[in-house]
Backbone as JSON Lines, residues from 0, in Angstrom:
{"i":0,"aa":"X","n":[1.65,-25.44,-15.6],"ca":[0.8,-24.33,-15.95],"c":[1.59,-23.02,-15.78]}
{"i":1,"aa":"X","n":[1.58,-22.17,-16.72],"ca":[2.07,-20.81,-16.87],"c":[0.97,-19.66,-16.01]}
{"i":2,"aa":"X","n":[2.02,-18.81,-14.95],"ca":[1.75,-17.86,-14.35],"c":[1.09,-17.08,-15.29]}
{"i":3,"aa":"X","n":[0.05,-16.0,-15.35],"ca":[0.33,-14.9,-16.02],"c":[1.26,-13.61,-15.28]}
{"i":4,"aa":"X","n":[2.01,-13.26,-16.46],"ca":[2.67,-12.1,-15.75],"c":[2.0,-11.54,-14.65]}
{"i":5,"aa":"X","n":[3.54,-10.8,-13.58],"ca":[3.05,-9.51,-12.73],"c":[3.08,-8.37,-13.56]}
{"i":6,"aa":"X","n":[1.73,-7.4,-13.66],"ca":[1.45,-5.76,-13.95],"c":[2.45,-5.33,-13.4]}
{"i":7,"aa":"X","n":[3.02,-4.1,-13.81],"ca":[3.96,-3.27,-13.37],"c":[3.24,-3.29,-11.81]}
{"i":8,"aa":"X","n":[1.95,-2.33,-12.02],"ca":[1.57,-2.19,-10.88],"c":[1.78,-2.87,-9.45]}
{"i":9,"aa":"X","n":[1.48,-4.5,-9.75],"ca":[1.63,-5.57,-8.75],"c":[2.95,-5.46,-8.49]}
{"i":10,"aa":"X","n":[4.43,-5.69,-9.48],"ca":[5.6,-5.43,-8.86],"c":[5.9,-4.36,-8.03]}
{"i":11,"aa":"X","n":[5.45,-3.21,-8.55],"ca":[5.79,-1.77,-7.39],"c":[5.17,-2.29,-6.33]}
{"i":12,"aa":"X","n":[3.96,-2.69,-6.37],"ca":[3.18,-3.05,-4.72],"c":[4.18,-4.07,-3.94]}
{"i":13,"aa":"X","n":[4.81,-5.01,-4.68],"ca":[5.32,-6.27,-3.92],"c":[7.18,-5.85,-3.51]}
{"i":14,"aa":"X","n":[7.47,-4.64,-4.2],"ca":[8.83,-3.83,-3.85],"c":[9.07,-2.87,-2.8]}
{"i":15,"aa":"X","n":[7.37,-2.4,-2.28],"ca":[6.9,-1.8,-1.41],"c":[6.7,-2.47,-0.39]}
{"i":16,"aa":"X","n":[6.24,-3.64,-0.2],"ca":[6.06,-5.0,0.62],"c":[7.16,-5.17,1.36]}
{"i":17,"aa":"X","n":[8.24,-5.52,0.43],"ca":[9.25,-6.03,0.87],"c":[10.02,-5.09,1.14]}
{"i":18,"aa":"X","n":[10.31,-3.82,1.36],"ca":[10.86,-2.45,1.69],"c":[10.35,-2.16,3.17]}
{"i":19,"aa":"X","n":[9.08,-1.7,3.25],"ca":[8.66,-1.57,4.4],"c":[8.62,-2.78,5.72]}
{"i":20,"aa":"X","n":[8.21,-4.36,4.71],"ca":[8.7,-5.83,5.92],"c":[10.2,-5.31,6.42]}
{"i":21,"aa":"X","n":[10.85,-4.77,6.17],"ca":[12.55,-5.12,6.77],"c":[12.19,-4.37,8.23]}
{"i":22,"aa":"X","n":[12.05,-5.06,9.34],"ca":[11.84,-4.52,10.74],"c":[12.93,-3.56,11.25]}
{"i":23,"aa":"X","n":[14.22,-3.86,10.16],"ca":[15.12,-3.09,10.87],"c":[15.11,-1.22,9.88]}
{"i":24,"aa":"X","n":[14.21,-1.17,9.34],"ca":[14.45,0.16,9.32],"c":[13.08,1.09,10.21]}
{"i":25,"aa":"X","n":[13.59,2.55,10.0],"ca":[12.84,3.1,10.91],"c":[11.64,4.12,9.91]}
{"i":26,"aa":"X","n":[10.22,3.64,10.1],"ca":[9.6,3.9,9.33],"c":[9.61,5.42,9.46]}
{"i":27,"aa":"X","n":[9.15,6.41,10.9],"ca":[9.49,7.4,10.59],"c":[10.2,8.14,10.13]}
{"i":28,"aa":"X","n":[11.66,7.83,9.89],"ca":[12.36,8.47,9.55],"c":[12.53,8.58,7.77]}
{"i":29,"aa":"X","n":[12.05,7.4,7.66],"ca":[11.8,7.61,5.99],"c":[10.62,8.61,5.75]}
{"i":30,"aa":"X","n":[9.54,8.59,6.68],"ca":[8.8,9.79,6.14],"c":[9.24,11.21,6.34]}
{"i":31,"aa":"X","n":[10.3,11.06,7.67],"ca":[10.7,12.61,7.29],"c":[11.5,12.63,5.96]}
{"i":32,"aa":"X","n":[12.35,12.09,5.52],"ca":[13.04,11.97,4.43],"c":[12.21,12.36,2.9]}
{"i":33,"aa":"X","n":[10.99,11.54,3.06],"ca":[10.54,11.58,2.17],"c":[9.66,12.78,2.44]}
{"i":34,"aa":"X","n":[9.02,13.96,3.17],"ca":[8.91,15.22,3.45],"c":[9.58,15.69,2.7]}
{"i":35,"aa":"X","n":[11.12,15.89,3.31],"ca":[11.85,16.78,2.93],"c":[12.43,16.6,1.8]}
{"i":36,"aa":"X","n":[12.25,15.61,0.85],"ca":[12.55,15.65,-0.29],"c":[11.96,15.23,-1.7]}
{"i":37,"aa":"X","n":[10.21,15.38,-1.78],"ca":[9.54,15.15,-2.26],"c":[8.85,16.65,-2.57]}
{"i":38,"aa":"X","n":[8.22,16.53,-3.29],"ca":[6.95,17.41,-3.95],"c":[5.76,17.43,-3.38]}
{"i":39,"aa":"X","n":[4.82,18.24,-2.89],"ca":[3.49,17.6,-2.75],"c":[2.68,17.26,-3.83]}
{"i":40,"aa":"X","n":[3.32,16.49,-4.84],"ca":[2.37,15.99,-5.87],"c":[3.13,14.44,-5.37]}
{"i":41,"aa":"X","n":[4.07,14.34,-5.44],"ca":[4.63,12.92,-5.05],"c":[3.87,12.44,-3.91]}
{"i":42,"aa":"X","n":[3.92,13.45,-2.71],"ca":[3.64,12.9,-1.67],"c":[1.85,13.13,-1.55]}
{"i":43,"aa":"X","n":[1.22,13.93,-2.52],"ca":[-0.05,13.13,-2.63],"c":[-0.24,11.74,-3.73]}
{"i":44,"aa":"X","n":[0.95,11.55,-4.26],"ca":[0.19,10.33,-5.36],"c":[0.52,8.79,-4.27]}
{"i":45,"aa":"X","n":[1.27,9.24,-3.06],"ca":[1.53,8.02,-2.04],"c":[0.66,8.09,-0.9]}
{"i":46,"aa":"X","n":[-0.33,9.49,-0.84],"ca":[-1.03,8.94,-0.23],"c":[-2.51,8.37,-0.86]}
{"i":47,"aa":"X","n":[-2.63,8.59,-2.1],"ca":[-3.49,7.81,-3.08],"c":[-3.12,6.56,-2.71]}
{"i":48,"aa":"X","n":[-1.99,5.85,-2.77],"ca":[-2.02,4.69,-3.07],"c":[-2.0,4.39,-1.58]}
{"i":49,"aa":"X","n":[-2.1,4.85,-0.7],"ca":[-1.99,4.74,0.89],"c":[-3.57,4.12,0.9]}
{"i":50,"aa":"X","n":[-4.75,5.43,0.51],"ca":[-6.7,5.79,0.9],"c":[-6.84,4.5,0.05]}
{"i":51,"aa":"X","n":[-6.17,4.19,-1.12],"ca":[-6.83,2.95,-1.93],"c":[-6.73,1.91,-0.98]}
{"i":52,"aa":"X","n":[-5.36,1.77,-0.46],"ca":[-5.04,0.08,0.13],"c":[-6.26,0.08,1.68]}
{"i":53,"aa":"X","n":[-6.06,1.39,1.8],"ca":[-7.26,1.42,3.11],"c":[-8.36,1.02,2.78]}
{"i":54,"aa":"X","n":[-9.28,1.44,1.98],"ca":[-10.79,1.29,1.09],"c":[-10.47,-0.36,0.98]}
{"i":55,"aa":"X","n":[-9.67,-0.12,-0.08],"ca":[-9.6,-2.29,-0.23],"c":[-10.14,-3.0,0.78]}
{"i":56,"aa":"X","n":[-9.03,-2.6,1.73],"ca":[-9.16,-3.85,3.2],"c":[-10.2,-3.35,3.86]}
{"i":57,"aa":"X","n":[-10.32,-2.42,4.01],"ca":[-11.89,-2.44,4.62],"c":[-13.27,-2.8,3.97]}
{"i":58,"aa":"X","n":[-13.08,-2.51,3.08],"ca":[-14.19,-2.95,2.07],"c":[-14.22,-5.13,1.92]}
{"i":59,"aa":"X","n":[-13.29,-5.56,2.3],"ca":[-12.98,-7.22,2.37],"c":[-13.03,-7.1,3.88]}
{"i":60,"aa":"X","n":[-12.86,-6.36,4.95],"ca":[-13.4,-6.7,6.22],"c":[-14.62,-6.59,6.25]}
{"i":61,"aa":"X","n":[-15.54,-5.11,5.63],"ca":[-16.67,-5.73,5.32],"c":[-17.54,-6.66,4.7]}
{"i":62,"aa":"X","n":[-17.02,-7.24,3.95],"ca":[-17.28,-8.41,2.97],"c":[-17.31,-9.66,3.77]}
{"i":63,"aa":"X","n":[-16.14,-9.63,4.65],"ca":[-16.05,-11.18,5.32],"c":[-17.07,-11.02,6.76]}
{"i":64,"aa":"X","n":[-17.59,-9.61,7.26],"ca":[-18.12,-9.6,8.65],"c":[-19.64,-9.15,7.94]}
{"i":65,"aa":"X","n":[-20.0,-9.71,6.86],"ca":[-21.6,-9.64,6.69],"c":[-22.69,-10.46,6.57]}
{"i":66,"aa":"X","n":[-23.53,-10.21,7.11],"ca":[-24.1,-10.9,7.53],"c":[-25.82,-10.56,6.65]}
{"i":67,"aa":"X","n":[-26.07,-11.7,6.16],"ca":[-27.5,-11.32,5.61],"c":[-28.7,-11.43,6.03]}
{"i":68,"aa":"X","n":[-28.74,-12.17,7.67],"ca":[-29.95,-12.08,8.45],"c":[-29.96,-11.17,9.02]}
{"i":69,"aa":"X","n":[-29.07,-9.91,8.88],"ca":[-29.52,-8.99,10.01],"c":[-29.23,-7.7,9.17]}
């Protein structure tokens, strides 16, 4: 059976995955980096994609901790 393709989208997410998994780098220091050399349009369109991934998982923690007798 044939996969359907990954969306662009899904690859950037899964390049991001695997960027931030490497334990050996130092997360703060990429955000100062990325401070000091970004736009605040860049660095609001990452934290868009930051409030989304938050909403998601909380929205599936609420999903899995509900309860309909109460």
């Amino acid at each position: 059976m044939r996969k359907k393709p990954m969306t662009k989208e899904e690859k950037i997410a899964k390049t991001m995955i695997d960027l931030v998994n490497d334990y050996t780098i130092d997360l703060d220091m990429v955000g100062i980096y990325l401070a000091q050399q970004t736009s605040p349009l860049l660095y609001n369109r990452i934290d868009t994609v930051i409030d989304s991934a938050r909403y998601h998982l909380e929205a599936e923690h609420d999903r899995q901790n509900h309860n309909p007798l109460f």
